[in-house]
N, C-alpha and C positions, 0 to 999 in steps of 0.2 A: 851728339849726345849718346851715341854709342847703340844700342838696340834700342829703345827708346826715342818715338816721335814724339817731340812736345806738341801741346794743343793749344796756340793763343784764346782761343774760343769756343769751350766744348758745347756749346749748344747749335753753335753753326757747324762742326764739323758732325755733327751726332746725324742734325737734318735728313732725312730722306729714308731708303728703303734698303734693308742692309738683307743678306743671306745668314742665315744661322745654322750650326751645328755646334750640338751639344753630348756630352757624353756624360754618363750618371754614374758612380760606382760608391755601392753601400760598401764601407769598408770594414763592417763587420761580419755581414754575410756572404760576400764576395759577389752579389750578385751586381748588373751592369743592366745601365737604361741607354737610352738613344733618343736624341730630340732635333728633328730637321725641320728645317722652317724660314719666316721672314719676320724682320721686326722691322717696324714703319714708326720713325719719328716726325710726326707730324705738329704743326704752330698751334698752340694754344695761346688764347687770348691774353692772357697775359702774360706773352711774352717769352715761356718756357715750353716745353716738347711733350705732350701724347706719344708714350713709349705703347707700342701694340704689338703684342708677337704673338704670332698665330703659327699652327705646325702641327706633327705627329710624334707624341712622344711612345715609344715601344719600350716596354719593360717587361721585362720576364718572358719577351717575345710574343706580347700581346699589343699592337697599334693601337692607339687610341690617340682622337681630338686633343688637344691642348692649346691653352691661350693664358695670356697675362696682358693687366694695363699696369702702367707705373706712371709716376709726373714729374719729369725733369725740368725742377725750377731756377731761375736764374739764381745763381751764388752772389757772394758779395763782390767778386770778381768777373771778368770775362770766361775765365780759364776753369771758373769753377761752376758746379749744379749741385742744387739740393731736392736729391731723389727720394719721390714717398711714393708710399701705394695708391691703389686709383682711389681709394676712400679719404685719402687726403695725411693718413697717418705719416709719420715721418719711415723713411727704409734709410738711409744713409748718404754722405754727404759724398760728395766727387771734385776729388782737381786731378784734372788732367796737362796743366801748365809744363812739368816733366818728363807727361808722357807715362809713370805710373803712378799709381795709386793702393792705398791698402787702406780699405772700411772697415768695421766691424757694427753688426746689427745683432744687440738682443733680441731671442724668440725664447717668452718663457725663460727655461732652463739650459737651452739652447745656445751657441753662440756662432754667429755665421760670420765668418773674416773672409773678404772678398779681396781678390789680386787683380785691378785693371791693370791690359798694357798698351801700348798703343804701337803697332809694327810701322805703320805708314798712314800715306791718305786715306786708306780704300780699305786698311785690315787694323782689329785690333783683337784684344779678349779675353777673358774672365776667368779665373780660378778661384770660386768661392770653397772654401772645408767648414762640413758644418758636424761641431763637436757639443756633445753634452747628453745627457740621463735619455733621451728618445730619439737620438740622429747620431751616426759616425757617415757623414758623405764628403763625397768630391765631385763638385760639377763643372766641366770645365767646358768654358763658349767661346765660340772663333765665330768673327762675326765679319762676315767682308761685302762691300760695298756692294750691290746688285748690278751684276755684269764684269767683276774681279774675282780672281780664285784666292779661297784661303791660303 
């Protein structure tokens, strides 16, 4: 499939304890953030994933705590999840059957178009650009299995 791993099962391959690095860049003001950490998907009762990421996000070269929950639910498929915030709100849908994916999530006025990819077993990750009247950004996340390098 060419750069692209497909995923017959993105909730069993999501499973477990992944390495995250992040990089943040406002691209109207040029400035750049930094986010290193770990996200832990862990079983939720009903059958979909507790996304947890916890870490140190550094902006303007100021470290600070940072954390997110999100809930990847079973799709109508194996190969797909339907991800909301930990409030239960909808965030967007995911098939990884291909190996990528392209979401989009309205915020407000905002528009956030997200690039899953998936490199292999152990490595995949994220290019969200979020455009509109209160955000010009780029966040891009390389996320590799705990005990794999990016």
């Amino acid at each position: 499939m060419g750069e692209f791993w497909p995923v017959p099962d993105v909730l069993a391959y999501l499973a477990g304890r992944w390495r995250v690095e992040r990089s943040v860049r406002d691209l109207a003001s040029g400035d750049e953030g930094h986010f290193t950490g770990t996200t832990t998907f862990s079983p939720l009762d009903d059958g979909g994933l507790l996304h947890h990421e916890s870490g140190t996000f550094t902006w303007q070269g100021v470290p600070r705590p940072a954390e997110r929950t999100l809930r990847f639910l079973p799709g109508d498929s194996a190969g797909r999840a339907d991800v909301r915030f930990a409030d239960g709100r909808p965030f967007h849908d995911l098939d990884l059957t291909s190996g990528r994916h392209i979401a989009d999530h309205p915020c407000s006025a905002d528009l956030y178009r997200g690039e899953f990819t998936v490199q292999d077993q152990d490595r995949w990750r994220t290019v969200w650009r979020v455009g509109g009247p209160a955000k010009d950004l780029l966040l891009t996340t390389g996320y590799a299995r705990e005990g794999q390098v990016y």
